[in-house]
C-alpha positions as CSV (number, residue, x, y, z in Angstrom):
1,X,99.1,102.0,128.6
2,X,96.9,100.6,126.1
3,X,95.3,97.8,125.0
4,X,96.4,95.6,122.4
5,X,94.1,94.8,119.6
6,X,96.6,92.6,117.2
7,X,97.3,94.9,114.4
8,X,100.8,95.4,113.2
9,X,102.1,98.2,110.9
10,X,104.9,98.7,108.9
11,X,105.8,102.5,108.0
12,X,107.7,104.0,105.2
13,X,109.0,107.6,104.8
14,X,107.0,108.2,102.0
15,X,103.4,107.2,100.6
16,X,104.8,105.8,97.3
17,X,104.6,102.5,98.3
18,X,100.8,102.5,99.5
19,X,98.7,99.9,101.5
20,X,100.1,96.1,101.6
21,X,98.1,93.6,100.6
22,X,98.1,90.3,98.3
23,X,101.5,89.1,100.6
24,X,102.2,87.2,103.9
25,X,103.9,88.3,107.0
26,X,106.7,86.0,108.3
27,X,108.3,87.1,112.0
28,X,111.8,86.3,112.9
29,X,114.4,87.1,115.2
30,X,115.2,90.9,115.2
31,X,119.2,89.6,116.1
32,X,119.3,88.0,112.6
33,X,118.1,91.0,110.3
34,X,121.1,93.3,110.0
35,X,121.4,96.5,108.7
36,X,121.3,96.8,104.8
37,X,121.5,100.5,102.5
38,X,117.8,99.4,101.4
39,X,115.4,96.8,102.9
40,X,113.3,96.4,99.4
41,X,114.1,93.7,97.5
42,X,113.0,91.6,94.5
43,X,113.7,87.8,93.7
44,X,113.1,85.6,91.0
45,X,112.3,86.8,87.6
46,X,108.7,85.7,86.1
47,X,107.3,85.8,88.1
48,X,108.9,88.4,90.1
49,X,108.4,88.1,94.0
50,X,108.9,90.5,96.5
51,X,110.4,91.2,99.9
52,X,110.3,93.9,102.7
53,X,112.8,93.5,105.5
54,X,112.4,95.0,108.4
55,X,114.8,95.6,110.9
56,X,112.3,94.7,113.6
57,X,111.9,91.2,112.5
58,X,109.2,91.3,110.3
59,X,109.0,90.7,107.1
60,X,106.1,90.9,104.1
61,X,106.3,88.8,100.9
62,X,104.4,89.9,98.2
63,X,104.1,89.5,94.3
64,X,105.0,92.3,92.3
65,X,102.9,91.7,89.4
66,X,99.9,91.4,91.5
67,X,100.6,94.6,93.0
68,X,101.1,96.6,89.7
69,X,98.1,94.7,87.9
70,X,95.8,95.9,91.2
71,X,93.6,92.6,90.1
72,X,90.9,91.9,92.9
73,X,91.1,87.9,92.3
74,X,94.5,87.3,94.7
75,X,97.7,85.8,94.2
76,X,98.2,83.4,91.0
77,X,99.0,79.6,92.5
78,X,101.9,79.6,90.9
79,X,103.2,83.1,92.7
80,X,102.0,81.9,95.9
81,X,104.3,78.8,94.9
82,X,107.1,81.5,94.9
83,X,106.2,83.3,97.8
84,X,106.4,79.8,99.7
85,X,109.7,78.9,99.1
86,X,110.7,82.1,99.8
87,X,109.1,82.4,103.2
88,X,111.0,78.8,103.9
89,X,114.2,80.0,103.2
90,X,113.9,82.8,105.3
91,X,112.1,80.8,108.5
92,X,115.2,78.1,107.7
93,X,118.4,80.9,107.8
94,X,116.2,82.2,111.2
95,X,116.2,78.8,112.2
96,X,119.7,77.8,112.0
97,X,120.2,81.3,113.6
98,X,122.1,82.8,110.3
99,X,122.0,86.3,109.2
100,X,118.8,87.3,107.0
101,X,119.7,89.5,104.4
102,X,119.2,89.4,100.3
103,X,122.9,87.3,99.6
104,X,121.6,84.9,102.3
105,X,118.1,84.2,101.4
């Protein structure tokens, strides 16, 4: 058995999604993520915010635009703003110990 040095990983089936940065994680109950046809998903508009979850309990929030622009500066205040209330919601349904799924969030 080995030791445990902290890092967590998420893995894909492919490589088109590449390395993830410029995002937050936010853990949850495993029980409360169920099972959806794709675990990608995209909220708000401009903008646009988005959202891995994983059927292990962790999810990552991350901006879209910030990602496609490859910009070296961060996350605008203003899509960190989005990526906040976002995260809420989803630590609120865990919380009350609803499902966590796109409808719910």
């Amino acid at each position: 058995m080995g030791t445990f040095d902290g890092k967590i990983s998420i893995h894909t089936r492919n490589q088109k999604y590449g390395k993830l940065s410029k995002g937050l994680l936010v853990q949850v109950d495993h029980n409360s993520v169920r099972r959806m046809k794709s675990h990608m998903h995209s909220f708000f508009f401009e903008p646009a915010i988005g959202c891995i979850i994983g059927t292990n309990g962790y999810i990552w929030i991350y901006s879209l635009q910030s990602k496609d622009q490859q910009n070296t500066c961060g996350v605008h205040p203003h899509e960190r703003k989005l990526m906040s209330i976002l995260r809420n919601a989803i630590v609120a349904l865990d919380q009350a110990k609803l499902p966590i799924f796109k409808e719910t969030i």
